[in-house]
C-alpha positions as CSV (number, residue, x, y, z in Angstrom):
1,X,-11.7,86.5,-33.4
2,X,-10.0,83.2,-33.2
3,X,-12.6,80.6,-34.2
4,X,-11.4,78.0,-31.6
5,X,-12.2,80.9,-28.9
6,X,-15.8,81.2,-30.8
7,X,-16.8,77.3,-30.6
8,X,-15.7,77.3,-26.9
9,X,-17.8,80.2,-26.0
10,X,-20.7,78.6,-28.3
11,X,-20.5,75.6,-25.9
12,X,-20.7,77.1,-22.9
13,X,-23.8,79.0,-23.6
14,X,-25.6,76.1,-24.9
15,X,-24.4,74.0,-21.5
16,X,-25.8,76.9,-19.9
17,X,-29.3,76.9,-21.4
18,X,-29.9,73.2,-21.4
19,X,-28.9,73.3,-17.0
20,X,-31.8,76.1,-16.7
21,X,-34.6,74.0,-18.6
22,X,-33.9,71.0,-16.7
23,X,-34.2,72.5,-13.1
24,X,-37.5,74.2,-14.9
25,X,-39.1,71.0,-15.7
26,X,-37.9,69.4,-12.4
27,X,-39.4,71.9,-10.2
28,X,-42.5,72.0,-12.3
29,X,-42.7,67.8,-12.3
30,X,-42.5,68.2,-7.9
31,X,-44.9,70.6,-7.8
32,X,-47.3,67.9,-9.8
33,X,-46.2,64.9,-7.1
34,X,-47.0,67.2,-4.3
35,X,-50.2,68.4,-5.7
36,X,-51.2,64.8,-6.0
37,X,-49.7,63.4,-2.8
38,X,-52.1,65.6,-1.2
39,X,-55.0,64.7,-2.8
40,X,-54.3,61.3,-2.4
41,X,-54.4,62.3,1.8
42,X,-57.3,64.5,1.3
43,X,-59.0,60.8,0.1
44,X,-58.1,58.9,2.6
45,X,-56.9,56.0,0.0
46,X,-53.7,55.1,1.5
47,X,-54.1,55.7,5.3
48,X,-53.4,51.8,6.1
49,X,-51.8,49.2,4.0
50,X,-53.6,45.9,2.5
51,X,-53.8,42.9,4.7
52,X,-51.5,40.4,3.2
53,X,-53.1,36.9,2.2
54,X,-51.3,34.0,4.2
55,X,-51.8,30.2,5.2
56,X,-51.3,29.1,8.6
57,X,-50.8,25.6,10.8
58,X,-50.9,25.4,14.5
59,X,-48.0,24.9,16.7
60,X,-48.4,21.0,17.5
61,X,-47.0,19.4,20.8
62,X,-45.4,15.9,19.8
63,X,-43.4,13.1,21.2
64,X,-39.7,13.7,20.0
65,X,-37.1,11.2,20.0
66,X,-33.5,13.1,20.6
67,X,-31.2,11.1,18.5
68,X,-27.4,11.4,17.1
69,X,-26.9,11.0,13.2
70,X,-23.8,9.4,11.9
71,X,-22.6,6.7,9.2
72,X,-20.4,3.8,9.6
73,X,-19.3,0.3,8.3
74,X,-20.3,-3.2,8.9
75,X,-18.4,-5.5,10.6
76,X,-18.6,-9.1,11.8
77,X,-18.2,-10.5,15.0
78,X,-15.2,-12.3,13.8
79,X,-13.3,-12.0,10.5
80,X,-10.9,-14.3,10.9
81,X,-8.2,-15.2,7.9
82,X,-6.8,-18.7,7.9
83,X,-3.7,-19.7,7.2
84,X,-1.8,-22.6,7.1
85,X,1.0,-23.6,9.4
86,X,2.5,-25.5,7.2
87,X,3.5,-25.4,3.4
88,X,3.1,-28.2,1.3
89,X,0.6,-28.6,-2.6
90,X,-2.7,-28.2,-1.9
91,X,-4.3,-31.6,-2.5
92,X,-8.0,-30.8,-2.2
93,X,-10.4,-27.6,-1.8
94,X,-13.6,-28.5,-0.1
95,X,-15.4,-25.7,1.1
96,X,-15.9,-22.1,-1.3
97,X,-17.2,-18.5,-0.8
98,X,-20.9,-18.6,0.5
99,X,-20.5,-21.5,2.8
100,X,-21.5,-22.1,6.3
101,X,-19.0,-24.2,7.9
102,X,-18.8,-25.7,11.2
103,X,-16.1,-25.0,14.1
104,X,-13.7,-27.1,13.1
105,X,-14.2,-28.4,10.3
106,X,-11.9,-29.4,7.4
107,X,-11.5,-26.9,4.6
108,X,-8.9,-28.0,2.6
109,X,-6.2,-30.6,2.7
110,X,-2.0,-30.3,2.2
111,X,0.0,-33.3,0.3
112,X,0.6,-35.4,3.1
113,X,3.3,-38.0,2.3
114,X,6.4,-36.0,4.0
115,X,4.6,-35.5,6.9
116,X,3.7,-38.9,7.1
117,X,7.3,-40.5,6.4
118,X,8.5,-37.7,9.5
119,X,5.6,-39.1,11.9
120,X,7.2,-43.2,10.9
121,X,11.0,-41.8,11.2
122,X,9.8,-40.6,14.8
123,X,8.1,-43.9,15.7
124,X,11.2,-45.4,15.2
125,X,13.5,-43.3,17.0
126,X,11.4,-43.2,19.7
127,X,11.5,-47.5,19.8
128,X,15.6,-47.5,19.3
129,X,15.7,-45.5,22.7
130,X,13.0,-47.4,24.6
131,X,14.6,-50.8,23.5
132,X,17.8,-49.7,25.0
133,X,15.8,-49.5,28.5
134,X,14.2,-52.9,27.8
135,X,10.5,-50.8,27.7
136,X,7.9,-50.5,24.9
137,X,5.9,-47.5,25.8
138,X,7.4,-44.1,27.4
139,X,7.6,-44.8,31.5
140,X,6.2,-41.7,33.9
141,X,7.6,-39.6,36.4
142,X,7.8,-42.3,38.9
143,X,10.1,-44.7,36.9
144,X,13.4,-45.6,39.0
145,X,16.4,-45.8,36.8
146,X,17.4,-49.4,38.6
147,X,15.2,-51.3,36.9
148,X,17.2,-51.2,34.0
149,X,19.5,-54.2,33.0
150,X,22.8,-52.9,32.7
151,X,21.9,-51.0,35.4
152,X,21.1,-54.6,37.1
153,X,23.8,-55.8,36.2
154,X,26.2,-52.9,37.2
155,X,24.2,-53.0,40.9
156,X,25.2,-56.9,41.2
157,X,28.8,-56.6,40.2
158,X,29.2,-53.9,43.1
159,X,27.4,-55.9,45.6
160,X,30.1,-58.9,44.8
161,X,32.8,-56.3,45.1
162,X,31.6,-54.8,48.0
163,X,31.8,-58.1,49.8
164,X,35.2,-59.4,48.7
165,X,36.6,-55.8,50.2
166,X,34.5,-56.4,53.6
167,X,36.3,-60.1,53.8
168,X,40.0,-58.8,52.5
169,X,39.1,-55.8,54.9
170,X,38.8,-58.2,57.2
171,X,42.2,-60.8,56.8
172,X,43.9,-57.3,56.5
173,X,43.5,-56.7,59.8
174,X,44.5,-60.2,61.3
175,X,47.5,-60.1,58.9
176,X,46.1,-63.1,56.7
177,X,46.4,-60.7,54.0
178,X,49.2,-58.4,52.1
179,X,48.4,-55.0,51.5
180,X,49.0,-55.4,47.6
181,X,46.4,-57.7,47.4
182,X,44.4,-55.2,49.2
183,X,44.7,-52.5,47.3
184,X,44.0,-54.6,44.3
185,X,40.4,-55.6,46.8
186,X,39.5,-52.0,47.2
187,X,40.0,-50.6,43.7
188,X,37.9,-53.2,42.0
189,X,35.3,-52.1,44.9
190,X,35.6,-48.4,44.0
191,X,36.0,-49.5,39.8
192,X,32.7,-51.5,40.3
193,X,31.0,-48.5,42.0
194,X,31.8,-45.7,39.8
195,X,30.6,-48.6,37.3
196,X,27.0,-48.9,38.8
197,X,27.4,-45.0,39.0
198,X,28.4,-44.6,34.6
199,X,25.0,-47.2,33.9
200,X,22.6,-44.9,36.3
201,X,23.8,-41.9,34.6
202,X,23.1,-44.0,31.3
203,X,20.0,-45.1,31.8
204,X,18.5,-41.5,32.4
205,X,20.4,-40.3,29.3
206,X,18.3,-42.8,27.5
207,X,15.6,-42.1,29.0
208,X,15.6,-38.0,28.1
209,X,16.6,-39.0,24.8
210,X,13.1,-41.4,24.5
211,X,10.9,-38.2,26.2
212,X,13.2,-35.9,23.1
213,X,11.7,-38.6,20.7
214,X,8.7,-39.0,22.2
215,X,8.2,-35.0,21.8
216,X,9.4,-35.0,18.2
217,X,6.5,-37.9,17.5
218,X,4.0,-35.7,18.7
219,X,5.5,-32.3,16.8
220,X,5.3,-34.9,13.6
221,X,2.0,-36.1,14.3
222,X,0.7,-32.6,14.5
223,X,2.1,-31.7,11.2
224,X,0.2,-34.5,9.8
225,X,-3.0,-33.1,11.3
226,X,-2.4,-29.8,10.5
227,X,-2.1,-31.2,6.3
228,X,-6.2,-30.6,6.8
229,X,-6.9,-27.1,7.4
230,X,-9.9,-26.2,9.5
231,X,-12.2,-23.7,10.6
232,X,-11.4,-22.4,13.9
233,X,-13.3,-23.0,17.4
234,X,-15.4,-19.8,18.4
235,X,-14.3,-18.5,21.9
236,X,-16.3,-17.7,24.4
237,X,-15.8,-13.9,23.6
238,X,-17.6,-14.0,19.9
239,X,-20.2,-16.6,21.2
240,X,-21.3,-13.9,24.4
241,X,-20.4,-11.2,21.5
242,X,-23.5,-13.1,19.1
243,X,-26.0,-13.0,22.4
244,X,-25.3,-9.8,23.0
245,X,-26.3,-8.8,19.8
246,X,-29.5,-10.0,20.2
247,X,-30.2,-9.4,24.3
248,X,-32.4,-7.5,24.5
249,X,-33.7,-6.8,21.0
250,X,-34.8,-9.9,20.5
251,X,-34.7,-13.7,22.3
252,X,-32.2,-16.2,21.1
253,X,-31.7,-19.9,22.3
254,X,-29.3,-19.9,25.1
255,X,-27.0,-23.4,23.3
256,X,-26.3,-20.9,19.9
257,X,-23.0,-21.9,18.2
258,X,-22.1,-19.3,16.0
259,X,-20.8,-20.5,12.6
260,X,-18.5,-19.3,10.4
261,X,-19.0,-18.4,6.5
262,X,-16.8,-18.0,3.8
263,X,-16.0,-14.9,2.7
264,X,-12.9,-15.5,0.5
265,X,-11.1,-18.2,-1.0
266,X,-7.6,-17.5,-1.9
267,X,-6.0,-20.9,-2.8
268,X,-6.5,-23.5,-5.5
269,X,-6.1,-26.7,-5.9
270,X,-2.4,-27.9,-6.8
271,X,-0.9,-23.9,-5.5
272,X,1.9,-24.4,-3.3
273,X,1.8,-22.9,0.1
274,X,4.9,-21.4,1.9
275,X,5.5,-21.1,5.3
276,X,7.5,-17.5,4.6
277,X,5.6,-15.7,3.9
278,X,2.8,-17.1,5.3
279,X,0.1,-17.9,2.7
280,X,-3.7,-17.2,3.5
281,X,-6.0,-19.1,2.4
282,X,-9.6,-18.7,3.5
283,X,-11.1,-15.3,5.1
284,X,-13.9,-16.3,7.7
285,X,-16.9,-14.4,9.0
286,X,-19.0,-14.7,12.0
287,X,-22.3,-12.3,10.6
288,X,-25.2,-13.8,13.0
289,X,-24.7,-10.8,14.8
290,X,-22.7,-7.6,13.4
291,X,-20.9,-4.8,14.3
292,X,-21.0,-1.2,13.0
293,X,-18.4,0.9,14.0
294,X,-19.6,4.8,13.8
295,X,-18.3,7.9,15.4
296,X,-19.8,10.9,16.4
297,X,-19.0,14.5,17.2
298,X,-17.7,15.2,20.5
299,X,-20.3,17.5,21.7
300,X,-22.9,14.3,22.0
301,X,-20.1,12.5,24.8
302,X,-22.8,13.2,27.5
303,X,-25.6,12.1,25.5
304,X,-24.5,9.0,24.4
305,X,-24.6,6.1,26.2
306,X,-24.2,2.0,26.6
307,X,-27.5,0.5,26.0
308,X,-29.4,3.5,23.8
309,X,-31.1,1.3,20.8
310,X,-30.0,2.5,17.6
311,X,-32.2,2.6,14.0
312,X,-29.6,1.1,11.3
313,X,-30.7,2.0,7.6
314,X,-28.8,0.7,4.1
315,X,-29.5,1.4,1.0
316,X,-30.0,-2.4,0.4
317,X,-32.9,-2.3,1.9
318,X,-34.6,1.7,1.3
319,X,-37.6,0.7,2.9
320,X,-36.5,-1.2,6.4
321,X,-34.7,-0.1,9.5
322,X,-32.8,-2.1,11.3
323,X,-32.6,-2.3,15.5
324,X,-29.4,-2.6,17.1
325,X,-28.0,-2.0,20.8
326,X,-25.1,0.7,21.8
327,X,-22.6,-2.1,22.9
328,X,-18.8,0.0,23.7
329,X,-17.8,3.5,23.5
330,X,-13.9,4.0,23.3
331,X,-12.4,5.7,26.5
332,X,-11.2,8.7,24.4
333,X,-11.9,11.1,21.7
334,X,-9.9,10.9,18.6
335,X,-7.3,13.7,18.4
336,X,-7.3,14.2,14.6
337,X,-11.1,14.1,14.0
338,X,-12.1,15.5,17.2
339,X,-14.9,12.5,17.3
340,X,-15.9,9.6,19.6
341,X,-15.9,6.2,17.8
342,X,-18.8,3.9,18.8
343,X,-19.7,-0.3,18.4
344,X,-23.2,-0.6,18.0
345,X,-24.6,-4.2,17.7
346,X,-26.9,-5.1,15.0
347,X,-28.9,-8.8,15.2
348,X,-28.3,-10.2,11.4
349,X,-29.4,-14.1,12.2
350,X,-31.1,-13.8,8.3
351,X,-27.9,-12.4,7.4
352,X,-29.6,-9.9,5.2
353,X,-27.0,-7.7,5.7
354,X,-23.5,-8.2,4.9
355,X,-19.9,-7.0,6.4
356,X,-18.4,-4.3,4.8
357,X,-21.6,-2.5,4.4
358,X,-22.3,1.4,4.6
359,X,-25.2,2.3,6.6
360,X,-26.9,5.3,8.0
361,X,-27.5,5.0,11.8
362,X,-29.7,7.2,14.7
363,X,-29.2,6.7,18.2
364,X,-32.0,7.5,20.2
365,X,-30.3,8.8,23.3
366,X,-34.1,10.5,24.9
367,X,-37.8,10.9,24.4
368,X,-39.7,14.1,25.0
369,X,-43.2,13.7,25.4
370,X,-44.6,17.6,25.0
371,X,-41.9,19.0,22.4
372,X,-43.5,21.7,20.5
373,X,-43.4,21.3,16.6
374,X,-43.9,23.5,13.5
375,X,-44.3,22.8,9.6
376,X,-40.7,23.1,8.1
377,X,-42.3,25.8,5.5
378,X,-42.9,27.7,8.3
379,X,-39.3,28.6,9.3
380,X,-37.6,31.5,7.5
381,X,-33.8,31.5,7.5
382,X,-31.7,34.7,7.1
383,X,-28.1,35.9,8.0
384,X,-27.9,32.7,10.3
385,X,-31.2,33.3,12.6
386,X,-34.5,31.4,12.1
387,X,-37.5,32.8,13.3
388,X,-41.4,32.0,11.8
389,X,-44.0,34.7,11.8
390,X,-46.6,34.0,14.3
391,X,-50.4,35.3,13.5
392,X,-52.2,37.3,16.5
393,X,-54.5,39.8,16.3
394,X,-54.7,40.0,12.9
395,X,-51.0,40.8,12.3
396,X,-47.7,38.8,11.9
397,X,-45.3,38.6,14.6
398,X,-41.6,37.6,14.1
399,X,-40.7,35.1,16.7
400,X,-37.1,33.8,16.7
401,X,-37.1,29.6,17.3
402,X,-34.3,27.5,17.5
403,X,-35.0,24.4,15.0
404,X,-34.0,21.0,16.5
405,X,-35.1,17.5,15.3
406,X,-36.9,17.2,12.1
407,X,-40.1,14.5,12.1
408,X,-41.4,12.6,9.0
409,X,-45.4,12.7,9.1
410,X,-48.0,11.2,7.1
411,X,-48.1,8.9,4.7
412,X,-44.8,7.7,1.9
413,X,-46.4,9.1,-0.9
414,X,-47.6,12.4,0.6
415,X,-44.8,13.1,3.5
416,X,-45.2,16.0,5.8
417,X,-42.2,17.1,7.4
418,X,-42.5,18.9,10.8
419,X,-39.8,20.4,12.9
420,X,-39.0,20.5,16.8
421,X,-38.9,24.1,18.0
422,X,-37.8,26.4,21.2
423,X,-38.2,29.5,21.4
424,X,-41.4,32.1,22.4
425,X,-44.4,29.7,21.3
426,X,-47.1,27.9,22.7
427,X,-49.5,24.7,21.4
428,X,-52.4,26.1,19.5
429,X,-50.3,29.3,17.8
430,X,-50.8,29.9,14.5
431,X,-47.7,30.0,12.4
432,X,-47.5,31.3,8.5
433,X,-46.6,28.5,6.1
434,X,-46.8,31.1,3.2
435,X,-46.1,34.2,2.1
436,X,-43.8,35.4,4.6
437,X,-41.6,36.6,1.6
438,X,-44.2,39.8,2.1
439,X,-44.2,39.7,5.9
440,X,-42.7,42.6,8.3
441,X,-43.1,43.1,11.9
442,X,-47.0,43.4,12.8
443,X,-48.1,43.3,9.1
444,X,-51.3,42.9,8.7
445,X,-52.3,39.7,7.3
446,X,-55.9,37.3,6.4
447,X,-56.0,33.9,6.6
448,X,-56.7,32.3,3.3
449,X,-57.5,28.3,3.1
């Protein structure tokens, strides 16, 4: 016989012998679970399973605040940047980041000699035209060009000339005189008219050119005032803007000027500043009352309103929160972020906090006064539904909830954090805060301390 034909058959009958000992001992080994199985039964040992050990906290009723979450940035009610309107060397800096400076007043000064010179050369100008009227100040509206000499003078000749044409008129007609001494009459009449005419038209030339130089004096003298550069005048707009931070969070006198602080200083003494492009100097802040622009998704449009008070928190200040007032809401939702961008007013008369801040913010848009609540331990998440397992009768019963707003109890060092519920529940239930990890529908459970 071939011997690779032996070794195959050797194989096979050994495969063969070890498949009928295994299905003996397998048949023999569920004979022994079965046997024992029924024991168990005939026992009694397993007719009920353990009652699970669990804790447990009652379903509270609370008073909920309903507020929006969102983050924004700080914002004054004014950040103005200053820039000169004219260029010149800066002569003098007087005022530097940190301070408060009045409306108006004078933060640095230009090199003033040009403008100065320019103000004298305009004085001067101005005199050469007045002199030519015979007048030392500018007249108004009601000044009659005849009260100027040469206009005087121009009047008079005519008046002569008019009467030696009445009188030659006159001998014309009774033949007493020729007609060539007539004409030579009437044209120094019409000669001394046009005359009086020319010095009119004179005089009012003059005096357009004094009102030109009169108006160049006063450009001149405002580019000597402008060689001191100061803070500008609050309008009405920021100083209603600074009460309306306050109103009605807190009371604030009604004659409050709100001042501006620097924020930056850009310039130094002896740096030249050009008119093109402009140079700025100073950036200004109005922080007595701030700003903080948010937004917020555009499911909360109907809840949010003007008015709502707001709880501002910074990381400046872990500790605090801030109160500030819902002042504008823009008119439409953003296209790209699909969000609704809110100004909330924030009182800041310590100016504790500063523009350009971050800050967390809550707008409280309602109160509920019987909203049921639940330990957050309690609440068991899977495959996107949260339910909590609710103890009656001895056994646990799932009950799906829908979580809402979350509520910091107790004290800092030991918080408790509770969560708003809906769903199938009642004050007084009694939810498991552990060991629902061994819970099933209407498992039996004790309630351990």
């Amino acid at each position: 016989m071939d011997p690779r034909i032996w070794r195959q058959r050797v194989w096979v009958g050994v495969g063969l012998v070890m498949i009928v000992s295994g299905s003996l001992i397998g048949a023999r080994f569920l004979n022994r679970s079965s046997d024992e199985s029924t024991a168990q039964a005939a026992d009694g040992t397993n007719a009920s399973p353990s009652p699970i050990p669990v804790t447990v906290a009652k379903v509270t009723s609370r008073s909920v605040e309903r507020t929006v979450h969102s983050v924004g940035s700080l914002y004054g009610i004014a950040e103005i940047a200053v820039t000169p309107k004219i260029e010149g060397v800066v002569t003098k800096v007087l005022r530097d980041v940190g301070d408060e400076i009045e409306p108006n007043e004078v933060l640095m000064e230009i090199e003033d000699t040009y403008y100065r010179l320019a103000v004298q050369e305009a004085e001067r100008a101005l005199d050469l035209e007045l002199a030519k009227l015979g007048l030392k100040n500018l007249p108004d509206n009601a000044w009659k060009a005849e009260a100027v000499p040469m206009v005087v003078r121009a009047q008079s000749d005519l008046t002569e000339a008019e009467q030696r044409y009445r009188r030659a008129k006159s001998l014309y007609t009774s033949k007493a005189l020729s007609q060539e001494e007539m004409d030579r009459v009437q044209r120094d009449f019409e000669v001394a008219t046009a005359t009086r005419d020319q010095a009119v038209l004179e005089a009012q030339a003059t005096l357009a050119a004094a009102r030109y130089r009169h108006a160049t004096l006063q450009t001149a003298r405002q580019k000597l005032e402008e060689t001191k550069v100061r803070a500008p005048i609050p309008s009405n707009e920021q100083i209603e803007a600074v009460r309306a931070g306050f109103a009605p969070l807190m009371s604030l006198p009604e004659n409050i000027t709100p001042k501006f602080f620097v924020a930056q200083r850009m310039v130094a003494e002896g740096e030249m500043i050009r008119a093109f492009p402009s140079t700025v100097a100073y950036k200004l802040v109005i922080d007595q009352a701030l700003k903080l622009i948010t937004s917020v998704p555009e499911r909360y449009l109907g809840e949010v309103q003007v008015g709502q008070t707001a709880r501002i928190r910074v990381e400046a200040y872990p500790q605090e929160v801030f109160v500030g007032r819902v002042s504008r809401i823009t008119p439409i939702v953003d296209r790209s972020s699909r969000a609704l961008w809110l100004e909330i007013l924030v009182p800041n008369l310590d100016r504790r906090l500063k523009a350009g801040g971050f800050a967390d913010v809550d707008i409280i848009t309602a109160r509920q006064a019987d909203a049921l609540t639940v330990p957050e331990e309690a609440l068991v998440r899977f495959a996107g539904v949260t339910k909590v397992f609710v103890v009656r009768q001895g056994t646990a019963v799932p009950v799906q909830v829908e979580p809402r707003t979350r509520l910091t109890l107790g004290s800092d060092d030991r918080p408790e954090i509770w969560v708003e519920v809906t769903g199938a529940l009642s004050a007084g239930d009694l939810v498991v805060t552990s060991g629902q990890s061994k819970l099933a529908a209407d498992t039996p459970v004790t309630i351990r301390p």
